[in-house]
LOKE-171117 format. One record per residue (C-alpha): residue in three letters; chain; x, y, z. Coordinates in nm, 2 decimals. Example, Ala and Ser with C-alpha at 12.3 -4.5 7.8 and 13.67 -1.06 7.14 Angstrom:
BEGIN
r = ala	c = A	px = 1.23	py = -0.45	pz = 0.78
r = ser	c = A	px = 1.37	py = -0.11	pz = 0.71
//
This chain:
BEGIN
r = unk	c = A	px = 0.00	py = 0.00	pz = 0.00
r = unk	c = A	px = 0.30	py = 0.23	pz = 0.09
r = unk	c = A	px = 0.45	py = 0.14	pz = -0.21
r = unk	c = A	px = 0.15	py = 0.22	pz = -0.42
r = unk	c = A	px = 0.16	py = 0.57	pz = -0.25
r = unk	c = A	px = 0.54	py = 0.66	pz = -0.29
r = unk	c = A	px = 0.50	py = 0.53	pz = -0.65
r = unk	c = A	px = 0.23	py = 0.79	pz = -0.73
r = unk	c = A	px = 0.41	py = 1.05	pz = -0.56
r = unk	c = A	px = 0.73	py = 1.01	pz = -0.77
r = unk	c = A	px = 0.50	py = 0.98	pz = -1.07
r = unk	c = A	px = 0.33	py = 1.33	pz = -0.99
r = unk	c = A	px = 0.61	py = 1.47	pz = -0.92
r = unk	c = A	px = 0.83	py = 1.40	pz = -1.30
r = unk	c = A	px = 0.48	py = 1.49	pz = -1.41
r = unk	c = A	px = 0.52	py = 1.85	pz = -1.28
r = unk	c = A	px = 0.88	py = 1.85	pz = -1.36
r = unk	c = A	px = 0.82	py = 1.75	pz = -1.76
r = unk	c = A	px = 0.57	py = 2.02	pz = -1.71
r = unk	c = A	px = 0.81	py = 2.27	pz = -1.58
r = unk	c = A	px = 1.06	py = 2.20	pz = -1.83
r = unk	c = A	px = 0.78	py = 2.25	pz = -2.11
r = unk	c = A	px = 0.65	py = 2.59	pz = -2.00
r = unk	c = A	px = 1.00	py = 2.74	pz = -1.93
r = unk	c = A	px = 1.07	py = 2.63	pz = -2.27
r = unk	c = A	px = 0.82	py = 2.77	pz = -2.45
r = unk	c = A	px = 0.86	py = 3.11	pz = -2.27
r = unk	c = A	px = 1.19	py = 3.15	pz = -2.36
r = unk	c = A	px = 1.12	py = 3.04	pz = -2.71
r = unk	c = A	px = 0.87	py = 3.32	pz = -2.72
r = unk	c = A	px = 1.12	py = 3.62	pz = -2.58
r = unk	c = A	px = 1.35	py = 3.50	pz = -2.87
r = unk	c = A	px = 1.10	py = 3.60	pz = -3.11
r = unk	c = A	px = 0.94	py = 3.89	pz = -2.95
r = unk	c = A	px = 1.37	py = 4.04	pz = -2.93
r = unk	c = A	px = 1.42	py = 3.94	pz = -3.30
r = unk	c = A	px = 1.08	py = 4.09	pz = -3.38
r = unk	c = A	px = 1.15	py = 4.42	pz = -3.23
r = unk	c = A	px = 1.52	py = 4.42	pz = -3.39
r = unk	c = A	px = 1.33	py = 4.35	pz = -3.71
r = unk	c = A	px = 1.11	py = 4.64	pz = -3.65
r = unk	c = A	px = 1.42	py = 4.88	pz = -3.54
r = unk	c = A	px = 1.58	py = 4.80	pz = -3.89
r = unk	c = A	px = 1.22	py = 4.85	pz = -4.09
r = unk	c = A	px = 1.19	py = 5.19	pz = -3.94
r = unk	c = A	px = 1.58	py = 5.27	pz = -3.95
r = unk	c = A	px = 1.60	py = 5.15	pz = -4.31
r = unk	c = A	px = 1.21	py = 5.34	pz = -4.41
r = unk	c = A	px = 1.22	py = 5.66	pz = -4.61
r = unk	c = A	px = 1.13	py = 5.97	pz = -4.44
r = unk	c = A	px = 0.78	py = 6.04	pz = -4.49
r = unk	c = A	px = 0.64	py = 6.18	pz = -4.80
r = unk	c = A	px = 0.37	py = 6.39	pz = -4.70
r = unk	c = A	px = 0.49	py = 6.76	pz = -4.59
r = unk	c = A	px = 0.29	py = 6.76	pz = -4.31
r = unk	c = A	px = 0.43	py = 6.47	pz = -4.17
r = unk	c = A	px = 0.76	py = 6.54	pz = -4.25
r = unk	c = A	px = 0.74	py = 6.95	pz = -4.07
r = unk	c = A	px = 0.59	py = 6.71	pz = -3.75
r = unk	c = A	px = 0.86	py = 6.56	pz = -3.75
r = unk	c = A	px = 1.08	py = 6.80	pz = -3.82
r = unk	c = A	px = 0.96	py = 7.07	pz = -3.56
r = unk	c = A	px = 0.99	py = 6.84	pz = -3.25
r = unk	c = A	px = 1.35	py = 6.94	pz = -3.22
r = unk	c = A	px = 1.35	py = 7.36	pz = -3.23
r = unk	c = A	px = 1.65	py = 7.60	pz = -3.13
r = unk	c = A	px = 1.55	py = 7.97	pz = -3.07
r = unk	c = A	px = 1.67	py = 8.27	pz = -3.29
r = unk	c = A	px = 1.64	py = 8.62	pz = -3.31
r = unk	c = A	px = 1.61	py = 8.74	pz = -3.69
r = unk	c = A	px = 1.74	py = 9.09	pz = -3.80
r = unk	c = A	px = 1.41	py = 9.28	pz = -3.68
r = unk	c = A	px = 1.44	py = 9.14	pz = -3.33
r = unk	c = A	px = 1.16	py = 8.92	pz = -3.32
r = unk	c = A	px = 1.22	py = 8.59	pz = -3.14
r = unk	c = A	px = 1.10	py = 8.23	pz = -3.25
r = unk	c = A	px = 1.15	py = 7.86	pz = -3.25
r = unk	c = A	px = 1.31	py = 7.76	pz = -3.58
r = unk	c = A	px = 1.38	py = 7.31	pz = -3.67
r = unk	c = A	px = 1.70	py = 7.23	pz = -3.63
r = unk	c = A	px = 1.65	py = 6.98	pz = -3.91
r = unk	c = A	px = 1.49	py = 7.26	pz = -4.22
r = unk	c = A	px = 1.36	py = 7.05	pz = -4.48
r = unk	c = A	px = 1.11	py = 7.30	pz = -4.65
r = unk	c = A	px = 1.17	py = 7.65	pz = -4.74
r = unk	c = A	px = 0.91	py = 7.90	pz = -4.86
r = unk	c = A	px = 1.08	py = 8.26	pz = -4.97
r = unk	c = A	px = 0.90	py = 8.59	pz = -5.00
r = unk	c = A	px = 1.14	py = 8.79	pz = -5.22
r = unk	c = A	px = 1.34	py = 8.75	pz = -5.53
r = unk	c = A	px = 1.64	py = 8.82	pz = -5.34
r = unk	c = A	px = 1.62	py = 8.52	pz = -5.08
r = unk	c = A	px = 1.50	py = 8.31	pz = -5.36
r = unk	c = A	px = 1.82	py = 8.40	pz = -5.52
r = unk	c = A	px = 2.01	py = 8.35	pz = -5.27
r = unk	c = A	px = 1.88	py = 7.95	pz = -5.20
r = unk	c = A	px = 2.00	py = 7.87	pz = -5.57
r = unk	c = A	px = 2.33	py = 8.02	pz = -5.48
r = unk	c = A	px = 2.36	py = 7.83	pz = -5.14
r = unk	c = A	px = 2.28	py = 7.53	pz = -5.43
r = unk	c = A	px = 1.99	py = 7.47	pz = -5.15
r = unk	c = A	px = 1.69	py = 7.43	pz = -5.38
r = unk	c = A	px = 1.59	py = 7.17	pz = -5.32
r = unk	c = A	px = 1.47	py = 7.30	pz = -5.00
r = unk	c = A	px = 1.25	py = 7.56	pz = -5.18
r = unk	c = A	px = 0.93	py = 7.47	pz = -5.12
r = unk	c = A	px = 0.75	py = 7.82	pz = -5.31
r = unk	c = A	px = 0.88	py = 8.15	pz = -5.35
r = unk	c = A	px = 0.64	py = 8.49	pz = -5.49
r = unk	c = A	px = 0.56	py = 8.53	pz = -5.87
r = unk	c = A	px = 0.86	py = 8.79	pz = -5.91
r = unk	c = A	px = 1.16	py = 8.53	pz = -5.83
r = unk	c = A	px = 1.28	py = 8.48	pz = -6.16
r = unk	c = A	px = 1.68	py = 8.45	pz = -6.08
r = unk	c = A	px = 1.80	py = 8.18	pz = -6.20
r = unk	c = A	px = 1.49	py = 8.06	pz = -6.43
r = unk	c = A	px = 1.39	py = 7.77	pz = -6.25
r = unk	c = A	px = 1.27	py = 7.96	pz = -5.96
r = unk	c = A	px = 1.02	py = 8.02	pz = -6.19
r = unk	c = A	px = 0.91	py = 7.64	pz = -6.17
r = unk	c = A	px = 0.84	py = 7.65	pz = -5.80
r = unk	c = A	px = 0.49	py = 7.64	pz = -5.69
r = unk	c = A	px = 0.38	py = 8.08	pz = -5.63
r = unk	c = A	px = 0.25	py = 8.19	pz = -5.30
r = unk	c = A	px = 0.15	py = 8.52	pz = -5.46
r = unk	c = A	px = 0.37	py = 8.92	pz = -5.50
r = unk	c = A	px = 0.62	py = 8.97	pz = -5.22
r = unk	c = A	px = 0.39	py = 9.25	pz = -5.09
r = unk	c = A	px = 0.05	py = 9.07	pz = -5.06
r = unk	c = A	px = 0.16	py = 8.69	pz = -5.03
r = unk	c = A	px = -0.14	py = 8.44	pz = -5.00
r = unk	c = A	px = -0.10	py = 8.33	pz = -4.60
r = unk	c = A	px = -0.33	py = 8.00	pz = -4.76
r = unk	c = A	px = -0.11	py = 7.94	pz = -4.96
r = unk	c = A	px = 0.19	py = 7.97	pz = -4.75
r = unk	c = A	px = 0.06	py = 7.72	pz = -4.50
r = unk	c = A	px = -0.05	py = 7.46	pz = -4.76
r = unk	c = A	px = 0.33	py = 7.40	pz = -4.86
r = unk	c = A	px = 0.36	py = 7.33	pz = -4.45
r = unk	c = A	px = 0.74	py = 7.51	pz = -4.49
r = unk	c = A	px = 0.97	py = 7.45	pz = -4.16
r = unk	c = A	px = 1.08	py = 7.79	pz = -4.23
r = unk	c = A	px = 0.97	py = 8.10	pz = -4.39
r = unk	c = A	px = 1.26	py = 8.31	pz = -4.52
r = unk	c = A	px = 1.15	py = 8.75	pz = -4.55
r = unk	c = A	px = 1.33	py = 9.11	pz = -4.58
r = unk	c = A	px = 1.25	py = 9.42	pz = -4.47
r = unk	c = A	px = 1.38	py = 9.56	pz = -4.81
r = unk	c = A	px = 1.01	py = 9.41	pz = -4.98
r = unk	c = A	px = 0.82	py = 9.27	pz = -4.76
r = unk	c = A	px = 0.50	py = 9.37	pz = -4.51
r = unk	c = A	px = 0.58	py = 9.35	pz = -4.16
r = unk	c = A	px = 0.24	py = 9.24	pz = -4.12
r = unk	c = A	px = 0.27	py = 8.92	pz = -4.34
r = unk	c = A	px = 0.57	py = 8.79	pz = -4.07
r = unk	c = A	px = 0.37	py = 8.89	pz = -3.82
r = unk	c = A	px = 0.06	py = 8.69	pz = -3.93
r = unk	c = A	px = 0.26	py = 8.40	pz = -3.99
r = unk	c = A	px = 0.42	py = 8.41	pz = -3.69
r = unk	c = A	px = 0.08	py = 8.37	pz = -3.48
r = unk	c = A	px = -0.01	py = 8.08	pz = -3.64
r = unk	c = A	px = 0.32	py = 7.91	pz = -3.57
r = unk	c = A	px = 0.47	py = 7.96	pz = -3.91
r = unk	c = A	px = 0.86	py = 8.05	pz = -3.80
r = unk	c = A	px = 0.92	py = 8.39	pz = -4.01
r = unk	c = A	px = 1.31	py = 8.47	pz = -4.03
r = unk	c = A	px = 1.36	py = 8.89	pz = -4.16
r = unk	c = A	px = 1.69	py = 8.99	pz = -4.31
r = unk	c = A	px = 1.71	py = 9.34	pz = -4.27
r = unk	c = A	px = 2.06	py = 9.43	pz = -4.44
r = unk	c = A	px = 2.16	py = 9.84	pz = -4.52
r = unk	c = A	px = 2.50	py = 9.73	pz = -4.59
r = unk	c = A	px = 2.69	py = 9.53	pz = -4.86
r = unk	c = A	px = 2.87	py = 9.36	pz = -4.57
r = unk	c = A	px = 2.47	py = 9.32	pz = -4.40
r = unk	c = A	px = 2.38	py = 9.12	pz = -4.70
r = unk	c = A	px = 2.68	py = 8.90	pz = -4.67
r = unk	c = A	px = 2.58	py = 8.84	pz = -4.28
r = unk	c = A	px = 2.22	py = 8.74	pz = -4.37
r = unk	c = A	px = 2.34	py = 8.51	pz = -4.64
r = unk	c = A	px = 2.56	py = 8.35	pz = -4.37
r = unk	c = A	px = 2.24	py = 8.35	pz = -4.10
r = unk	c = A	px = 2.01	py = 8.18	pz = -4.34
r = unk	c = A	px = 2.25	py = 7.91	pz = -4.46
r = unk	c = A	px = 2.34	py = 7.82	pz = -4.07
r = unk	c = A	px = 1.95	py = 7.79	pz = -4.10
r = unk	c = A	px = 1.88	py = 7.60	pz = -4.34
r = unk	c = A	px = 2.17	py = 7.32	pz = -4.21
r = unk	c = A	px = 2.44	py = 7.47	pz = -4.50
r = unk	c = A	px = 2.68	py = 7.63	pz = -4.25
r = unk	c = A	px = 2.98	py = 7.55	pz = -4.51
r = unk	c = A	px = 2.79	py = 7.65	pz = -4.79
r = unk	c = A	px = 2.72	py = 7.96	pz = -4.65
r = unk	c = A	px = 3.09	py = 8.04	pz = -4.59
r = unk	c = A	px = 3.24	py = 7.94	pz = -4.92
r = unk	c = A	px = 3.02	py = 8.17	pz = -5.09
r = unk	c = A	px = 3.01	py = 8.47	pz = -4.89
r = unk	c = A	px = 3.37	py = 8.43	pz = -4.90
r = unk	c = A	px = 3.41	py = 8.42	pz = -5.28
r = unk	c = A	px = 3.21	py = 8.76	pz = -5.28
r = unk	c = A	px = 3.44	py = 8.92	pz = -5.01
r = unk	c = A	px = 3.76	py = 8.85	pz = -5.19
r = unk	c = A	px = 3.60	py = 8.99	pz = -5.50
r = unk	c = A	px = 3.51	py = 9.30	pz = -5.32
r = unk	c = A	px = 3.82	py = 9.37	pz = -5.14
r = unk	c = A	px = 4.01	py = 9.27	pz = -5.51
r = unk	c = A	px = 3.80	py = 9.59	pz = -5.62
r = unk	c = A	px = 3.84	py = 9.79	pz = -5.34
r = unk	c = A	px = 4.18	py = 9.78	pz = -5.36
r = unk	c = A	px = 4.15	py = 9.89	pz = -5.74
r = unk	c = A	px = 3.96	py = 10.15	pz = -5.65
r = unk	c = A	px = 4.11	py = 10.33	pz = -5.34
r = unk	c = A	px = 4.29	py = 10.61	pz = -5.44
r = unk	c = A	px = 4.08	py = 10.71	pz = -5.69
r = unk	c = A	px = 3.75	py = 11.00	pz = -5.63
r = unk	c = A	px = 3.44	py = 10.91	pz = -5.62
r = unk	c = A	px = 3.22	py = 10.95	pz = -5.89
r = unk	c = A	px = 2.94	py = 11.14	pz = -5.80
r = unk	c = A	px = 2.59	py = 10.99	pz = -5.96
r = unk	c = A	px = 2.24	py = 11.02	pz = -5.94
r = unk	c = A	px = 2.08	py = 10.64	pz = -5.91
r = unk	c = A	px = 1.78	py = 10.62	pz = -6.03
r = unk	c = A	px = 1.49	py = 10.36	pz = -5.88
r = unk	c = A	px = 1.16	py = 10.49	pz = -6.07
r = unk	c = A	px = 1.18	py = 10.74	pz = -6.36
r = unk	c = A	px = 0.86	py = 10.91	pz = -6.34
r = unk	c = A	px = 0.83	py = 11.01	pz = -6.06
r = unk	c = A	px = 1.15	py = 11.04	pz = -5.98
r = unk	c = A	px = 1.28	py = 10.84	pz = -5.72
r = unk	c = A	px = 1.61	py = 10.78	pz = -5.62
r = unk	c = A	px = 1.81	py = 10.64	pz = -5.28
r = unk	c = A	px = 1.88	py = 10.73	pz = -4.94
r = unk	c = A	px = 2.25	py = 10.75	pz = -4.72
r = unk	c = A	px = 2.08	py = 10.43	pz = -4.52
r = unk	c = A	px = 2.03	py = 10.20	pz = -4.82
r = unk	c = A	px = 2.21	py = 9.85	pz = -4.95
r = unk	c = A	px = 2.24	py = 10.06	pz = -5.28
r = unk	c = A	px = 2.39	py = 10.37	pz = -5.17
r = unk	c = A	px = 2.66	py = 10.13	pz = -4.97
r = unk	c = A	px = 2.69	py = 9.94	pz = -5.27
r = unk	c = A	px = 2.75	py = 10.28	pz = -5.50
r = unk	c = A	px = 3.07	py = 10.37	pz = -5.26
r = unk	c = A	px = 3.21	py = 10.06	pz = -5.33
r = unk	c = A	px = 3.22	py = 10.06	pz = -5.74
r = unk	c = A	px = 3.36	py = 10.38	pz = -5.64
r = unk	c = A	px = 3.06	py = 10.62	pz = -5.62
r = unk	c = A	px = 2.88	py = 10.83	pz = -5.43
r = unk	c = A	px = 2.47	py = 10.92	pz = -5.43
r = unk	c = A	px = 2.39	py = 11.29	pz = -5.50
r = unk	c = A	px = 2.10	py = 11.28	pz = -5.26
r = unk	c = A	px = 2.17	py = 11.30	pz = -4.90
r = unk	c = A	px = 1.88	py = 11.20	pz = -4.70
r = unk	c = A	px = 1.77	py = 10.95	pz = -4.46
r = unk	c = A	px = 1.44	py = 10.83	pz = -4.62
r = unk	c = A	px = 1.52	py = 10.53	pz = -4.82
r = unk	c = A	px = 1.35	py = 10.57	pz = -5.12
r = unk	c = A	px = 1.34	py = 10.95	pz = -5.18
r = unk	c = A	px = 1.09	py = 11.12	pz = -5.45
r = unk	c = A	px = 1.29	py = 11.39	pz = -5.63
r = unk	c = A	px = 1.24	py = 11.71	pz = -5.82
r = unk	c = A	px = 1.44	py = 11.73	pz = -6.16
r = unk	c = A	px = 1.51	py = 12.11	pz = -6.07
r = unk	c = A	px = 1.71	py = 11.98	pz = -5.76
r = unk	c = A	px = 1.87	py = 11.72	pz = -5.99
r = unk	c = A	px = 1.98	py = 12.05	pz = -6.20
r = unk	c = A	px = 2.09	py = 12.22	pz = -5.91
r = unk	c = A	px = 2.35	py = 11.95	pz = -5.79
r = unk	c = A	px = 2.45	py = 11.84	pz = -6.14
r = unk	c = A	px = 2.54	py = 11.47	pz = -6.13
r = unk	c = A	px = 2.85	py = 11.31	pz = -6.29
r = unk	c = A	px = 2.72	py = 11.06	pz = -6.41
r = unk	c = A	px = 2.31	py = 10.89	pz = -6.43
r = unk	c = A	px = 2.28	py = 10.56	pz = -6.33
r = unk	c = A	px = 1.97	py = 10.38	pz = -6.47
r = unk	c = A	px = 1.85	py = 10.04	pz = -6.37
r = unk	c = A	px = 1.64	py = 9.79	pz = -6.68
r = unk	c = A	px = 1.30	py = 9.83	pz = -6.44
r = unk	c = A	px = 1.00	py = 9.89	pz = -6.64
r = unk	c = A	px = 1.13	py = 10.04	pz = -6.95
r = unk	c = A	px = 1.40	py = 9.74	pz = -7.01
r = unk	c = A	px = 1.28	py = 9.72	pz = -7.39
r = unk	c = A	px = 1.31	py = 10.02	pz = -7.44
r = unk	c = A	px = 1.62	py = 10.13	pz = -7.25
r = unk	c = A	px = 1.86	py = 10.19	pz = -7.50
r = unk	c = A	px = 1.62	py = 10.40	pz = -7.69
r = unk	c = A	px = 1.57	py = 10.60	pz = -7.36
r = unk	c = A	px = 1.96	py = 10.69	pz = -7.28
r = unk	c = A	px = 2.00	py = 10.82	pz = -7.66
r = unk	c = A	px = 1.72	py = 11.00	pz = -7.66
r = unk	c = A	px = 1.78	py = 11.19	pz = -7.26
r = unk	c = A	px = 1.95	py = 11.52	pz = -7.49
r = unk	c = A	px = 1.59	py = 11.54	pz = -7.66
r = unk	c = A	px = 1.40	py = 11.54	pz = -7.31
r = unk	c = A	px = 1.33	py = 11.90	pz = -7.13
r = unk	c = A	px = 1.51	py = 11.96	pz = -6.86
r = unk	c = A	px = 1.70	py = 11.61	pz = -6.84
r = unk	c = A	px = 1.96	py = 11.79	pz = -7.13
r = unk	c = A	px = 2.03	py = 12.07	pz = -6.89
r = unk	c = A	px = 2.26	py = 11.83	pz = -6.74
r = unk	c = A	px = 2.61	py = 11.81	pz = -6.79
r = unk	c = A	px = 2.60	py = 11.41	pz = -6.74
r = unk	c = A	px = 2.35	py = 11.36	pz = -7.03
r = unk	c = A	px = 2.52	py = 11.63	pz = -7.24
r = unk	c = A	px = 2.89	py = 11.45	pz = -7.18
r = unk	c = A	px = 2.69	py = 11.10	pz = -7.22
r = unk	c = A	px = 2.76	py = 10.95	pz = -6.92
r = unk	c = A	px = 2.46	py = 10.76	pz = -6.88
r = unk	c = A	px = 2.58	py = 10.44	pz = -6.71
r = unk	c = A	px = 2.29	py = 10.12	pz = -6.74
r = unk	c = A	px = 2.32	py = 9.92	pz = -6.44
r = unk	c = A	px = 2.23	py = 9.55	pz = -6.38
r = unk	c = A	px = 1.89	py = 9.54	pz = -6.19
r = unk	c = A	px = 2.07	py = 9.34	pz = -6.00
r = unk	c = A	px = 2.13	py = 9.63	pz = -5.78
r = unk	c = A	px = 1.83	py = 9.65	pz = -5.61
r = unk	c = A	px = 1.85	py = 9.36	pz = -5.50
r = unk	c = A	px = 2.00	py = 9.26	pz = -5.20
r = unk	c = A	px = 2.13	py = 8.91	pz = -5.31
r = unk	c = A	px = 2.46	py = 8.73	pz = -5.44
r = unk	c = A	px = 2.45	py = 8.90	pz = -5.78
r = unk	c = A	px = 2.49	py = 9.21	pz = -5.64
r = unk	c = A	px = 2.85	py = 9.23	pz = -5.62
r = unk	c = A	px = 2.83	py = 9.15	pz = -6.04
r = unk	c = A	px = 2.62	py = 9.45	pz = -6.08
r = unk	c = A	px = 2.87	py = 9.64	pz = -5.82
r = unk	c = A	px = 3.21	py = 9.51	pz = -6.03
r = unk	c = A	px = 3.04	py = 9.56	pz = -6.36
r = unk	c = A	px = 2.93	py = 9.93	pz = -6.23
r = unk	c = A	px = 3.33	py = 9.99	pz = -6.07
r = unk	c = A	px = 3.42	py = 9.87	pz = -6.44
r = unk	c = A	px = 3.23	py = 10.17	pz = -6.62
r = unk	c = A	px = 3.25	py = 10.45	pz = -6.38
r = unk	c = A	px = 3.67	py = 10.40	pz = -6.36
r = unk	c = A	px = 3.80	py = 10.25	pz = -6.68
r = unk	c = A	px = 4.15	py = 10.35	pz = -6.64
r = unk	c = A	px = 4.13	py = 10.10	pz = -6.31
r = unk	c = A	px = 4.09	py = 9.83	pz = -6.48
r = unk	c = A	px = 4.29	py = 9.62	pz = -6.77
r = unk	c = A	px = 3.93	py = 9.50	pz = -6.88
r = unk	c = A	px = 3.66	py = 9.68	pz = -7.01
r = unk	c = A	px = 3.29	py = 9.71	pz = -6.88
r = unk	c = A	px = 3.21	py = 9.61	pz = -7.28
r = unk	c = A	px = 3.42	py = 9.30	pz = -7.21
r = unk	c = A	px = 3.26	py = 9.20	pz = -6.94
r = unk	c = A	px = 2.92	py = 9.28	pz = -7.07
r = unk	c = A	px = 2.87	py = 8.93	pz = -7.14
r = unk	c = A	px = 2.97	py = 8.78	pz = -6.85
r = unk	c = A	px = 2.77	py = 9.01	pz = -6.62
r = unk	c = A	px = 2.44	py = 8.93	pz = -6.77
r = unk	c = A	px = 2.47	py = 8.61	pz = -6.65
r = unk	c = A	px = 2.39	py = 8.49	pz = -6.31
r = unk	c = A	px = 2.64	py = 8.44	pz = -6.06
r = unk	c = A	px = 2.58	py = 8.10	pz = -6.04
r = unk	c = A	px = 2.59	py = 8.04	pz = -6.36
r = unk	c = A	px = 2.20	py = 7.99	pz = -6.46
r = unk	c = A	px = 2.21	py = 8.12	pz = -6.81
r = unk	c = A	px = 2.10	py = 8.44	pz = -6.94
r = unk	c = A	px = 1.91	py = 8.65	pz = -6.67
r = unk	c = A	px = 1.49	py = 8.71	pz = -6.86
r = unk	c = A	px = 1.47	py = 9.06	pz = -6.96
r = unk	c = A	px = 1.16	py = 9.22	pz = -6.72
r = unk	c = A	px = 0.90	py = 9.34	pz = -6.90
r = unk	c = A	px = 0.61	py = 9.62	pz = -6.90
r = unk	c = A	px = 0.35	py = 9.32	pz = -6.77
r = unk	c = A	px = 0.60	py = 9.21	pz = -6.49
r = unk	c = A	px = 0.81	py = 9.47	pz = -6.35
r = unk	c = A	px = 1.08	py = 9.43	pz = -6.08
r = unk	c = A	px = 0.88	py = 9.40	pz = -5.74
r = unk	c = A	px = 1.17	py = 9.60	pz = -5.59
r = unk	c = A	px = 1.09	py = 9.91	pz = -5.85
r = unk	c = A	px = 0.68	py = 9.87	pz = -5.73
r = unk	c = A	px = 0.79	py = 9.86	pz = -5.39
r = unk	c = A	px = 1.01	py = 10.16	pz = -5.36
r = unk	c = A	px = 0.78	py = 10.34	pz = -5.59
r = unk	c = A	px = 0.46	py = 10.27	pz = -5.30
r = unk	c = A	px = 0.71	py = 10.37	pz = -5.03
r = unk	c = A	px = 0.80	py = 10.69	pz = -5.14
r = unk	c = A	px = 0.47	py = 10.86	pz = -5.19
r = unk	c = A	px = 0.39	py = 10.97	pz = -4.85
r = unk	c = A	px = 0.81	py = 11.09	pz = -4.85
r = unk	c = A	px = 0.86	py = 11.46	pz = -4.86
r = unk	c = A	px = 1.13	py = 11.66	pz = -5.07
r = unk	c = A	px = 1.45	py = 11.55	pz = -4.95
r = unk	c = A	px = 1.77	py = 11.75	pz = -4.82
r = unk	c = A	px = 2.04	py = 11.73	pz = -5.10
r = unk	c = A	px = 2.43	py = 11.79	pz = -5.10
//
């Protein structure tokens, strides 16, 4: 009877053991799979493209941020990791191509024509009266504006809606350079940034140093024809005049003064510096034809002929404005230079970064830079000359 007893207990208990065995097995069988399922799954979603929907992809981007201060002082939270770019002036669009950063662009405004494939990119509307709808519907990590164009209130807008709004605000040749370097750092092209903005120093200091013992030219720079408008002390222009070697008749501190031809008369230019702006078809004919107008041939500049045509590159506050400034240096002071500013007509109409022929504007499409300067200086008075 004992017997019987022991002999069940031992059976029981290799029962339970077997049992043991069997579960611990299959438990450890099933953490094997649920580790090399997860590793599996880590290498999926290491080895998975990055979304392909821009609203994903700016979630994602803006859940790491670093705060900035852009040129007008306004504080925000910008993605460290900028994918999409949306640009609210020629200039900056300009200046993305240059950085070799378009693919970044996300839109720009139906003036960026510089190089010609900026024309390609979806349009959020002019640089003055962008469409906030359509600003938001390319979901951009980063909206790039200027003070030199745009509406304060657009950034503003923008910004209350969450839509980071970076504002260059150069006055300076040297300020441009600066922003350049700001919004590649932004845009995660720190080096590209640098190369470039150092290409354009060397150039400038190659033509300063050309330049520096000779006068300055003095010139009347002309924005807008009729009426006349021409530049303040406090402009990117009037810094980029002194360094082709001139010097803006006007002294005043409005930026974009509207002037009287008498006072023109009075101070007597040395030379006229037109820009292509509206009339650029019929340009040429214009400069032959200044003797025949009344009171532009009372001037000795149009008299002598020196009517210089500048790039319209030099309103605007991008790369290619050291082309326009060199090209400018090259026809104010030919006897600085072994090279002509007829030689290096060709090579001036060209983009800096070698895009091809820049498109002549048109009556249709103007300069936005012209428009803006021209809606500016209507409430300006007259302005204190030299």
């Amino acid at each position: 009877m004992r017997g019987n007893i022991l002999a069940a207990s031992e059976a029981r208990r290799r029962f339970f053991v077997m049992a043991l065995t069997l579960a611990c097995g299959v438990f450890a069988c099933g953490m094997q799979a649920a580790h090399a399922s997860e590793a599996q799954s880590q290498q999926q979603s290491a080895a998975a493209p990055a979304p392909a929907d821009p609203a994903a992809q700016t979630a994602a981007n803006k859940r790491a941020t670093k705060l900035v201060t852009d040129e007008t002082g306004r504080r925000m939270a910008i993605p460290l990791n900028v994918q999409r770019v949306v640009s609210l002036a020629p200039n900056l669009t300009e200046t993305i191509y240059a950085l070799g950063l378009d693919a970044k662009l996300a839109g720009d405004t139906t003036y960026c024509d510089i190089p010609p494939a900026a024309k390609e990119k979806p349009h959020i509307g002019s640089a003055q009266e962008p469409s906030l709808e359509a600003i938001v519907a390319l979901h951009p990590d980063l909206v790039l504006a200027t003070t030199s164009i745009n509406r304060a209130q657009t950034a503003e807008a923008l910004l209350k809606i969450g839509v980071p709004v970076y504002t260059s605000d150069p006055h300076t040749v040297a300020g441009i350079l600066n922003s350049i370097v700001t919004m590649a750092d932004l845009m995660g092209a720190s080096e590209q940034g640098a190369k470039v903005v150092a290409e354009l120093q060397q150039r400038l200091d190659t033509l300063h140093a050309a330049l520096q013992d000779r006068p300055m030219a003095h010139v009347l720079f002309v924005v807008w024809e009729d009426p006349l408008i021409s530049i303040g002390q406090n402009t990117f222009i009037a810094d980029a005049l002194r360094w082709a070697g001139a010097e803006s008749i006007i002294v005043t501190n409005q930026n974009w003064p509207q002037v009287s031809m008498e006072e023109v008369v009075r101070l007597q230019p040395e030379y006229i510096v037109l820009t292509p702006d509206h009339l650029a078809a019929e340009t040429h004919e214009r400069v032959n034809n200044l003797r025949d107008r009344p009171t532009w041939s009372e001037l000795r500049a149009v008299k002598m002929g020196h009517v210089v045509m500048a790039s319209d590159e030099f309103t605007r506050p991008a790369p290619g404005l050291v082309d326009a400034i060199e090209a400018l240096a090259h026809e104010l002071h030919p006897e600085a230079f072994s090279t002509s500013a007829t030689e290096l007509a060709p090579t001036f109409s060209q983009w800096t970064v070698g895009a091809g022929l820049r498109p002549a504007p048109t009556t249709a499409n103007p300069p936005a830079f012209a428009l803006f300067a021209l809606a500016r200086s209507r409430p300006e008075a007259a302005v204190c000359a030299r």
